[in-house]
matplotlib code that plots the C-alpha trace (Angstrom):
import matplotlib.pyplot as plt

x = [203.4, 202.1, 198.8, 199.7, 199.0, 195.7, 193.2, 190.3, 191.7, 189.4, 185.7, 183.7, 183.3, 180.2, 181.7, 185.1, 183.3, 181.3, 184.3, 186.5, 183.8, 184.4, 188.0, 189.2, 192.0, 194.6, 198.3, 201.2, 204.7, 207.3, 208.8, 204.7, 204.7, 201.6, 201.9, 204.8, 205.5, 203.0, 200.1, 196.9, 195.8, 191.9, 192.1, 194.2, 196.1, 195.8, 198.7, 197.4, 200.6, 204.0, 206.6, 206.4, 209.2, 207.8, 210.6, 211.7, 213.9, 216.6, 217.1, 219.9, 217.3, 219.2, 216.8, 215.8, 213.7, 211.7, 209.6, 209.4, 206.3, 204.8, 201.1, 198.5, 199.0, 198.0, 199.4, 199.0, 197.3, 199.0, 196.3, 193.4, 194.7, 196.2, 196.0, 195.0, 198.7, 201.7, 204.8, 206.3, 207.3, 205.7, 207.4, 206.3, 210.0, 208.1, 204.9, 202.2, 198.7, 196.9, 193.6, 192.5, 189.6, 188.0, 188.9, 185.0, 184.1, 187.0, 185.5, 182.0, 183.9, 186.2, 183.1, 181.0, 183.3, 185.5, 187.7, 188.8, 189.3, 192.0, 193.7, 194.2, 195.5, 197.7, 199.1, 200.2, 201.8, 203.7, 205.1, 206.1, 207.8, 209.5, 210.4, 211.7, 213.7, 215.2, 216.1, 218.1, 220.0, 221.2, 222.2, 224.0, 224.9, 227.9, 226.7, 227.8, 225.1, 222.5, 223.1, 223.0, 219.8, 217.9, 218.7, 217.3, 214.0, 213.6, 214.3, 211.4, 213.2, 211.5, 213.5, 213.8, 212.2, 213.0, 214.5, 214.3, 217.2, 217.7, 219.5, 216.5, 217.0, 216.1, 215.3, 218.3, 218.2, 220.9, 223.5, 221.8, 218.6, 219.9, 222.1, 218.4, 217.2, 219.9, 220.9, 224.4, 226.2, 226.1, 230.1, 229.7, 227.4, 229.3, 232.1, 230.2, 228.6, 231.8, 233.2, 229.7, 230.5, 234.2, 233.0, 230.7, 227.5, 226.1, 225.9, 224.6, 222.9, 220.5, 218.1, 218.7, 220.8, 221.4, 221.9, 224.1, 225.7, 222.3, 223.5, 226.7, 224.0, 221.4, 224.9, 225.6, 222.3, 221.9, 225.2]
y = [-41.6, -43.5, -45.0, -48.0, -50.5, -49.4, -51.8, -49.9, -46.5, -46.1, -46.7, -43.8, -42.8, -44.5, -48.0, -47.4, -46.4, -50.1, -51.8, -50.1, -51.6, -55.1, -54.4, -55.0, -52.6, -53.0, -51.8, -53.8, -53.5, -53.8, -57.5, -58.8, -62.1, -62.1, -65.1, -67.8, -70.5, -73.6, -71.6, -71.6, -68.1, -66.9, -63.3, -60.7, -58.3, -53.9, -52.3, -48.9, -47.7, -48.4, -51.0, -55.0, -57.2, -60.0, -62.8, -66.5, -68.5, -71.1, -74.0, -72.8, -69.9, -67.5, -64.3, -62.9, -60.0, -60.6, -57.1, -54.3, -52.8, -49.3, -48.0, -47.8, -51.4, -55.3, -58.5, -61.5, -62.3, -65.8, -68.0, -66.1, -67.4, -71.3, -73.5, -70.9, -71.8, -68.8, -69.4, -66.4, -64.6, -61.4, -59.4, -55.5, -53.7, -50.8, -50.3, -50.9, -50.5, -53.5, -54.7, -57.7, -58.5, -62.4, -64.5, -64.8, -60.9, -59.6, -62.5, -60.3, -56.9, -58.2, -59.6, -56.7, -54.2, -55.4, -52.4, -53.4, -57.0, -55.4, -53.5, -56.4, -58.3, -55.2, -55.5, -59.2, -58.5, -56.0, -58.2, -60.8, -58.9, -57.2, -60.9, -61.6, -58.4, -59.7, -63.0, -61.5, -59.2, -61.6, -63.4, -61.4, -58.2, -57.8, -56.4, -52.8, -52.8, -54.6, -52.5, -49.4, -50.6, -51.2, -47.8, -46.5, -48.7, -47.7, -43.8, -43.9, -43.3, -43.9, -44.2, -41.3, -38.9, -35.9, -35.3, -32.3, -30.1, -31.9, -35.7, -38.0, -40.1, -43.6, -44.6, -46.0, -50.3, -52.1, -53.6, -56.9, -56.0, -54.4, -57.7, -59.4, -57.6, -58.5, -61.7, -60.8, -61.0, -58.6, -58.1, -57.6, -55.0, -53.1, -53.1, -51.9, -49.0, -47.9, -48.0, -46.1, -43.4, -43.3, -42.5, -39.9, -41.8, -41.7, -39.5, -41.3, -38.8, -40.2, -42.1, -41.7, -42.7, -39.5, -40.7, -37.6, -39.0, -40.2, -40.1, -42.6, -44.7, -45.1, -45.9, -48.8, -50.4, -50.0, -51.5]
z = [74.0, 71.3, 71.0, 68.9, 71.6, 72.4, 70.7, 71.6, 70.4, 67.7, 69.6, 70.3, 73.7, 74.6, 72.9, 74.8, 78.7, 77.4, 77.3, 80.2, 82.4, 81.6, 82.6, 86.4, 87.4, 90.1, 91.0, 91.4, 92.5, 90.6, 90.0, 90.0, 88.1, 85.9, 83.6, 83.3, 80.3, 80.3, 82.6, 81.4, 81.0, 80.0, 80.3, 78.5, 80.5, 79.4, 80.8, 82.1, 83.6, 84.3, 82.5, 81.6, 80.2, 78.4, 78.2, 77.8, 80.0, 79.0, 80.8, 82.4, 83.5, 81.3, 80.2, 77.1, 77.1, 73.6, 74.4, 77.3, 76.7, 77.9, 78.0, 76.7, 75.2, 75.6, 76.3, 77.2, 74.1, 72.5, 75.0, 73.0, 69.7, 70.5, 73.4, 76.1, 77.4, 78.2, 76.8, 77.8, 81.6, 81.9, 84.8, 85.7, 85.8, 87.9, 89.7, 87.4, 87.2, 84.9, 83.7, 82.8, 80.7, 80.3, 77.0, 76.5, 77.4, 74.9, 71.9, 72.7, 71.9, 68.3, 67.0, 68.0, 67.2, 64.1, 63.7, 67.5, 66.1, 63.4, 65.8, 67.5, 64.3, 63.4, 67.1, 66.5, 63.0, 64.5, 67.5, 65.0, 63.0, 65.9, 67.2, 63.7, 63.2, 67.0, 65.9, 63.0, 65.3, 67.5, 64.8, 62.3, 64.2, 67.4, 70.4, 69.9, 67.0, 69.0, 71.7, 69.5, 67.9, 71.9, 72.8, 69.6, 69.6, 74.0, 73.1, 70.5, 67.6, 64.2, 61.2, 58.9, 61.4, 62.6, 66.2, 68.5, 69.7, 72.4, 72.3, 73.2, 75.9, 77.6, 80.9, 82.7, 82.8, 84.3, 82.3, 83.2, 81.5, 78.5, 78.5, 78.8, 75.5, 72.9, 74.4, 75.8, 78.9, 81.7, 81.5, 77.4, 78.1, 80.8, 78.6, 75.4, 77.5, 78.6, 74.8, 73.9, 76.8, 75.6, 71.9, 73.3, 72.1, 74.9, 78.2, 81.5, 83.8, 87.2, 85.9, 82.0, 79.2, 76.5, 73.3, 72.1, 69.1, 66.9, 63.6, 64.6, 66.7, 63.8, 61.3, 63.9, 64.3, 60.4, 59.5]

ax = plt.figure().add_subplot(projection="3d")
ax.plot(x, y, z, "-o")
ax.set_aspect("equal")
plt.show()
């Protein structure tokens, strides 16, 4: 699991027990609400454990899943940097354990600790380019290749690197979320999946997806 979230990663023990202190734990079931578009928010959430889908709704309530982040990371964090307002949903997909740390208390730790303060600006580059890279799929690529490109980016492929002998795999969504993350239909999903099973791209076993054709997936998302 990669660290890349973790704004604190690089304090020293001391610093980071500091800072844990200042941060309230607490579980929560999957389907826990923590933030919704227009609420004022003055705290940033550190997911722990567990899964959150950070989205937007239409006004038709339609669903797009913009990220679905895993630990150890952050969010919550646009209300630190404009109007202390959400304009995002944040929903835990499983059981999750969270922290939250005050807007004031986390201010205290950038300015005292300013390699925490880049991590933090490192984190939010990332997103937007992420959001950008998202935009353009939606835009310019079917839903085969934006399909393709989801199940590479949940399995934790990088580009360029190497795999192991075994087909990586991703942990089973319903069609309806998956549809949530490219900004499909559930139907235009099912069918895609079907196709992708058909082709032998993938392999659907319990609670995974096996992505056992990689080189034809990565051609799709890339073309």
């Amino acid at each position: 699991m990669s660290d890349e979230g973790d704004i604190f990663r690089s304090l020293e023990p001391r610093q980071r027990a500091e800072v844990e202190r200042q941060i309230i734990y607490s579980s929560y079931p999957s389907g826990y609400i923590f933030h919704v578009p227009n609420e004022v928010g003055q705290q940033l959430f550190v997911l722990r454990s567990g899964r959150v889908r950070v989205y937007k709704l239409s006004p038709e309530n339609r669903a797009l899943t913009l990220m679905v982040l895993e630990p150890p990371t952050i969010f919550g964090e646009m209300t630190l940097v404009g109007q202390w307002v959400h304009d995002t949903c944040a929903e835990g997909m499983i059981e999750c354990v969270i922290g939250v740390i005050g807007r004031d208390a986390l201010r205290q730790i950038l300015t005292r600790h300013p390699q925490v303060a880049l991590a933090f600006m490192e984190l939010m580059g990332q997103r937007l380019r992420a959001m950008e890279n998202k935009l353009a799929d939606i835009a310019f690529k079917s839903v085969p290749q934006r399909l393709a490109t989801v199940l590479l980016s949940l399995s934790g492929i990088v580009p360029g690197q190497p795999v192991g002998t075994s087909p990586p795999s991703v942990v089973r969504y319903t069609h309806q979320q998956l549809a949530e993350m490219i900004g499909s239909y559930r139907e235009t999903i099912t069918k895609a999946i079907g196709e992708f099973r058909e082709a032998g791209l993938i392999r659907i076993e319990d609670d995974a997806i096996w992505l056992t054709d990689l080189a034809q997936l990565q051609r799709m998302a890339n073309s």
